[in-house]
C-alpha positions in Angstrom: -37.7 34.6 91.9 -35.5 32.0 93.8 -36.6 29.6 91.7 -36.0 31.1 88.2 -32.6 31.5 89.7 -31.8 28.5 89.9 -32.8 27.4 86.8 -30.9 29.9 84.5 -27.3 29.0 85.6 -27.5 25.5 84.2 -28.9 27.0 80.9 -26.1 29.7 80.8 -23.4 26.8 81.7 -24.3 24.7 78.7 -24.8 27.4 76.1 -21.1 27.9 77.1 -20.0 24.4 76.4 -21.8 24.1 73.3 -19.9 27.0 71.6 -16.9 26.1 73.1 -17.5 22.5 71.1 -18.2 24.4 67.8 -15.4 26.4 67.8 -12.9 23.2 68.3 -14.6 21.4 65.7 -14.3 23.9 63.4 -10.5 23.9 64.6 -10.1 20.6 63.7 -12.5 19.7 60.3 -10.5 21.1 57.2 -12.2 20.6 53.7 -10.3 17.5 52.2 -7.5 18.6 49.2 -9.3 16.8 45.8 -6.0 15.0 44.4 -5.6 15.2 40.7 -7.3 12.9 38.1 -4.9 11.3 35.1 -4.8 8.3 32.9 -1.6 6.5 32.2 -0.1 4.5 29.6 2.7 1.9 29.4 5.9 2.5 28.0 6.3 -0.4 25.3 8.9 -1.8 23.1 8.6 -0.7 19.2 11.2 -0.5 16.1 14.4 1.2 16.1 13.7 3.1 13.0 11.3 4.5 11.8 8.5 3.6 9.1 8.3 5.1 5.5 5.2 6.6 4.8 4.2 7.2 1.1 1.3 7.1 -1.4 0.8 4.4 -4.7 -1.4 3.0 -7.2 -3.2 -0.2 -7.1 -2.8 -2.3 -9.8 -3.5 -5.7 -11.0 -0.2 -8.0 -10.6 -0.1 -9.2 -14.1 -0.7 -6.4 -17.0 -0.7 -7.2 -20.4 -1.4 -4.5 -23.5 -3.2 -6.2 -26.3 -2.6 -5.4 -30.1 -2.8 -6.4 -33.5 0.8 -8.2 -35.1 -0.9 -6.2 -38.4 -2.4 -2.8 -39.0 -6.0 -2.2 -40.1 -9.9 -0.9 -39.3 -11.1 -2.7 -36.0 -14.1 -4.6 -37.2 -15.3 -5.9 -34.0 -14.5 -5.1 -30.7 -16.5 -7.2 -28.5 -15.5 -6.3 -24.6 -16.1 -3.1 -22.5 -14.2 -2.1 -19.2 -14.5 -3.8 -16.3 -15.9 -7.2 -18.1 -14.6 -10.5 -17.0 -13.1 -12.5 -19.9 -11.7 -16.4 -20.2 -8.8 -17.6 -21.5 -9.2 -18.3 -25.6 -12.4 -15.6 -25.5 -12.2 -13.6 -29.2 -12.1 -10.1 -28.0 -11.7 -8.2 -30.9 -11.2 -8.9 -34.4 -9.4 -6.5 -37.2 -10.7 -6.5 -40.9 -8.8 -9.2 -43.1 -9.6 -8.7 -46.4 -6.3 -7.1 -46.8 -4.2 -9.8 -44.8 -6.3 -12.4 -46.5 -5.1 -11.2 -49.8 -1.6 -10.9 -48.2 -1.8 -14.9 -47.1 -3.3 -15.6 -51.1 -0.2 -14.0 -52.7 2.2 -15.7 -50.6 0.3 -19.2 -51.2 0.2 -18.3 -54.9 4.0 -17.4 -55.3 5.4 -20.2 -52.8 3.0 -23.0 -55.5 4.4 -21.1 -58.3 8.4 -21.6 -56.9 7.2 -25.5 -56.3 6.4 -25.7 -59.9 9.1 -24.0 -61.1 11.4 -26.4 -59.2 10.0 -29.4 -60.3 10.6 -28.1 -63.8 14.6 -27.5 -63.0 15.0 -30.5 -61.9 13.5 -32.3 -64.8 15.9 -30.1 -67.0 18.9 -30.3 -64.8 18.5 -34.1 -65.4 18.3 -33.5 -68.9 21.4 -31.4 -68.5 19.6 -28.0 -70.1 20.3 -25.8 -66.6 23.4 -25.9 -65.1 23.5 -26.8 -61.2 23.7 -23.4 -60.1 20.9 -22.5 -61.7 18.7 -25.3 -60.0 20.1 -24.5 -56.8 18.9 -21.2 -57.4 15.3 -22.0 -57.8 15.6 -24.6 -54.3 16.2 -21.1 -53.1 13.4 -19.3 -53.9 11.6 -21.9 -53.1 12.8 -21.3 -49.6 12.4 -17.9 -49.9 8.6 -18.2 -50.9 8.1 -20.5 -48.2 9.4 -18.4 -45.6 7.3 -15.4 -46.5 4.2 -17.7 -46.9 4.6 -18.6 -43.0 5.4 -14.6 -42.0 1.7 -14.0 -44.1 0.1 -16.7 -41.9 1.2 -15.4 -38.5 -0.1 -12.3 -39.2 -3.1 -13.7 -40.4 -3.2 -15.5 -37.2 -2.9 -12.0 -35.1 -5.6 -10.2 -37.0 -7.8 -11.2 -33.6 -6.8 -10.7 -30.7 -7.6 -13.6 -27.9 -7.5 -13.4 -24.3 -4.5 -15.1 -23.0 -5.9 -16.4 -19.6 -8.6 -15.1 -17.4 -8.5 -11.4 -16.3 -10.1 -8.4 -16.1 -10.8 -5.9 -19.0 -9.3 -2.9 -17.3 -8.9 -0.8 -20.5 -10.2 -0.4 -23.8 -8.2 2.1 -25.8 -9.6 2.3 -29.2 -13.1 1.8 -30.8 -14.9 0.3 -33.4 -14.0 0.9 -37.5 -10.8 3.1 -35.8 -7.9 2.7 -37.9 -4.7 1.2 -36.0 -0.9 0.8 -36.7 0.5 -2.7 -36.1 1.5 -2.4 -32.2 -0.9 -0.5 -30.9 -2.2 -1.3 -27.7 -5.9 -1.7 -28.0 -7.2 -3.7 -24.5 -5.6 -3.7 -21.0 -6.1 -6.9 -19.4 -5.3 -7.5 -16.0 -4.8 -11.1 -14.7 -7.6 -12.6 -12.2 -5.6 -14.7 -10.4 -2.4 -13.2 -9.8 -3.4 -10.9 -7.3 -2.8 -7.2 -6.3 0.4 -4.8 -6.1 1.8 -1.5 -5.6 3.8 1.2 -7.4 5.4 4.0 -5.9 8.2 5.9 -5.5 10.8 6.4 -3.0 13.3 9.3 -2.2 17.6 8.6 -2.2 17.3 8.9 1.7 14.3 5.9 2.3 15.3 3.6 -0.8 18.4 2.7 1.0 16.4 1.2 3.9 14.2 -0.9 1.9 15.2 -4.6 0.9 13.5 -7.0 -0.6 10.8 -8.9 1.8 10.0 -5.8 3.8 6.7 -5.7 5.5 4.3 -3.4 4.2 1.1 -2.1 5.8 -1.5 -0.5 3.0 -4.6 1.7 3.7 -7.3 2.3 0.8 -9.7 5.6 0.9 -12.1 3.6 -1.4 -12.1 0.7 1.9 -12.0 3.1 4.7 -11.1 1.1 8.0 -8.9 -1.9 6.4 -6.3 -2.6 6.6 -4.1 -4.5 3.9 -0.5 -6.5 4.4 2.2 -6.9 1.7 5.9 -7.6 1.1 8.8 -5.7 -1.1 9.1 -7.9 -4.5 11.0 -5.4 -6.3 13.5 -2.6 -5.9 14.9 -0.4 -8.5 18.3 -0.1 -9.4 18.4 3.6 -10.6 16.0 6.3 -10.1 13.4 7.2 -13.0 14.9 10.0 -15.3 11.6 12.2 -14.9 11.3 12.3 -10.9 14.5 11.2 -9.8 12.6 8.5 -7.5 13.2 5.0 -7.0 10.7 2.6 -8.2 10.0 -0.3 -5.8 6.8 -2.7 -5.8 5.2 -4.0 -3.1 3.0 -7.7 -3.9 -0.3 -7.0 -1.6 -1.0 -10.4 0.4 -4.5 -12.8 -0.7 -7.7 -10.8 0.3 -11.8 -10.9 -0.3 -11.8 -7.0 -0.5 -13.1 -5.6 -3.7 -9.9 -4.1 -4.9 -9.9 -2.6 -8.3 -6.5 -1.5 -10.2 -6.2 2.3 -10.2 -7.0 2.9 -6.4 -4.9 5.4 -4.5 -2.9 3.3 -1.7 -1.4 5.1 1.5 1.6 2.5 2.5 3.7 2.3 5.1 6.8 0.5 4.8 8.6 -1.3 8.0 12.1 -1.4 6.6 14.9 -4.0 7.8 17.2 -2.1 9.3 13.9 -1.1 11.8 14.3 -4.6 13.1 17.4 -4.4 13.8 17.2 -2.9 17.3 14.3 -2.2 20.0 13.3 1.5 21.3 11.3 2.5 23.8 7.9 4.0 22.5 5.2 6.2 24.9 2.2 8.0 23.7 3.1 11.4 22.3 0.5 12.8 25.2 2.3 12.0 27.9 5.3 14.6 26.9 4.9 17.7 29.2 8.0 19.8 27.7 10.9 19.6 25.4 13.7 21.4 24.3 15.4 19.9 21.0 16.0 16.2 21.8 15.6 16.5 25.4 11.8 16.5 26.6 10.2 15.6 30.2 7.6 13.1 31.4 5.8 12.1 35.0 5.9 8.7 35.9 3.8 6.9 38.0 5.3 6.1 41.4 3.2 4.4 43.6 -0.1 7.1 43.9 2.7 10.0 43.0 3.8 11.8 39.8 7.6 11.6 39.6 9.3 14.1 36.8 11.4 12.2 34.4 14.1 13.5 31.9 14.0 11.3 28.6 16.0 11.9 25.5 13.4 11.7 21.9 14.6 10.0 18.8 12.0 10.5 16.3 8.0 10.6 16.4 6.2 7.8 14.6 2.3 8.6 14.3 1.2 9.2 17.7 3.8 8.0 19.6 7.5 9.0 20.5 10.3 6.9 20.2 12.8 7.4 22.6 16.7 7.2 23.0 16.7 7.3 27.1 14.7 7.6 30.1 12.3 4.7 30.4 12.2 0.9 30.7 9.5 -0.8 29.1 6.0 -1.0 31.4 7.0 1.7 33.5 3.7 3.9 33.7 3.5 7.0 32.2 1.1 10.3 33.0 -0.9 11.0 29.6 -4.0 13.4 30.5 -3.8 15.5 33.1 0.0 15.0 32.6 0.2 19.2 32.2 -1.5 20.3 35.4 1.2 18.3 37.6 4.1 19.3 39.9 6.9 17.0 40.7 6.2 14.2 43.5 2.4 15.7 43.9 -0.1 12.9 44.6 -2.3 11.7 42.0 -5.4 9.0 41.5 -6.2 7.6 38.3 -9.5 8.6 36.2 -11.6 5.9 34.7 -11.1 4.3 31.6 -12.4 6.2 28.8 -15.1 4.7 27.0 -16.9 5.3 23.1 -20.2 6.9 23.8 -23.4 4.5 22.7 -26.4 6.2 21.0 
């Protein structure tokens, strides 16, 4: 018995200090505060106006509506849509009996005036026709002779012949069809004049745009390019129709496979955007607005600092703005919502595009 005594005290005095340890440690170890996560952005310099975003047509630079000078039945029409074609290549031919008889009269009435004038002036010589009278037959001569030449230019139109090298783009008519003189038969477009774009603009955007403006263009046929172009030409008054003002934009050289008729989206850069600088930041990183006024967190060191910023007009994703920011001054994008003034913040990774 003496001895167990004397061995439980020790045991007893170092159960003691062992919870006496716990409870300081547990006193002392508090679970560490996780600080929040964002990804930032840098304010940057863009425009000081905004862009003009409309829709156009494609279409070959140089146009050109074929037809006969003469009406008539098509005999031969010898190119489809789409084909390629060389300068001087017969492309379609109308039937000339009738204008060959047309050329035959002429020829036979402007011989017969010849004749006829040979014959005054042998009288006129022999004094049996008065001067008058010979002059008279000098001037049907003329006449003849002038309405020989019309018959012949016509004749000379009764094909029509590709001007340079182009593009079939349209063929409006068809084989044996009956035509009036005029009447656009083949739409050629020109192969090396390149690409432009039609559209119309509202009163409000046409007075921004000058000639040389910048022009982006995006194609739903080429999904992922992106063209470039100028302004060449700016209407004067707006079309009777639509009340919109007709400009054209001249697309820059490319090896796309463009094709006239495809629907353009184009985005204009207008002059008067150049004029100034604003500062842009990623529509994202706004937390709150009221009208102009909206609010952003700025990076300060590892802490999110509120900032009051006044918007002056939202181009695509990004918000151009009147005050607030200086260019590369960081701004809070994600995670931007979740934050309170001055709270402590560390920056997410990068994002990344998934791989399969």
């Amino acid at each position: 018995m003496p001895r167990l005594f004397s061995v439980l005290p020790p045991l007893l005095l170092s159960a003691s200090l062992l919870a006496i340890a716990g409870c300081n440690s547990g006193a002392t170890d508090q679970p560490a505060v996780e600080l929040a996560r964002v990804r930032t952005a840098s304010a940057i310099i863009g425009p000081a106006a905004p862009s003009i975003r409309t829709n156009g047509l494609l279409a070959n630079e140089d146009e050109i509506r074929l037809s006969f000078k003469v009406g008539g039945v098509i005999r031969r029409l010898s190119v489809n849509e789409g084909e390629q074609v060389s300068k001087g290549q017969k492309l379609a031919e109308i039937e000339q009996a009738e204008i060959d008889a047309q050329v035959e009269q002429a020829a036979q009435a402007h011989e017969k005036a010849r004749r006829d004038l040979e014959r005054g002036e042998r009288l006129y010589g022999d004094k049996v026709i008065s001067l008058e009278q010979l002059q008279d037959l000098r001037t049907q001569l003329a006449v003849n002779e002038a309405a020989l030449n019309s018959a012949k230019y016509n004749w000379s139109y009764a094909a029509i012949v590709a001007p340079h090298d182009g593009t079939v783009l349209r063929r409006l008519a068809e084989e044996r069809e009956l035509v009036q003189a005029g009447s656009p038969i083949l739409v050629l477009g020109s192969k090396g004049k390149g690409f432009v774009v039609h559209t119309g603009l509202a009163d409000r955007e046409i007075v921004q745009v000058k000639l040389g403006d910048e022009a982006q263009l995006h194609l739903d046929a080429l999904p992922g390019k992106t063209l470039t172009g100028k302004v060449t030409e700016v209407s004067g008054a707006s079309d009777a129709s639509s009340g919109m003002f007709r400009i054209k934009v001249a697309v820059d050289p490319t090896d796309l496979p463009l094709r006239s008729g495809l629907v353009a989206k184009l985005t204009l850069i207008p002059s008067t955007a150049k004029a100034g600088k604003r500062i842009y930041v990623p529509i994202g990183a706004i937390v709150e607005g009221n009208g102009r006024t909206a609010r952003v967190f700025v990076l300060d060191q590892q802490h999110a600092r509120q900032r009051e910023i006044e918007v002056a007009f939202i181009e695509g994703e990004s918000v151009a703005l009147n005050s607030g920011l200086q260019a590369g001054e960081l701004v809070i994008t994600d995670g931007a919502q979740y934050l309170e003034d001055g709270e402590e913040v560390t920056l997410a990774e990068p994002l990344t595009a998934n791989r399969e």
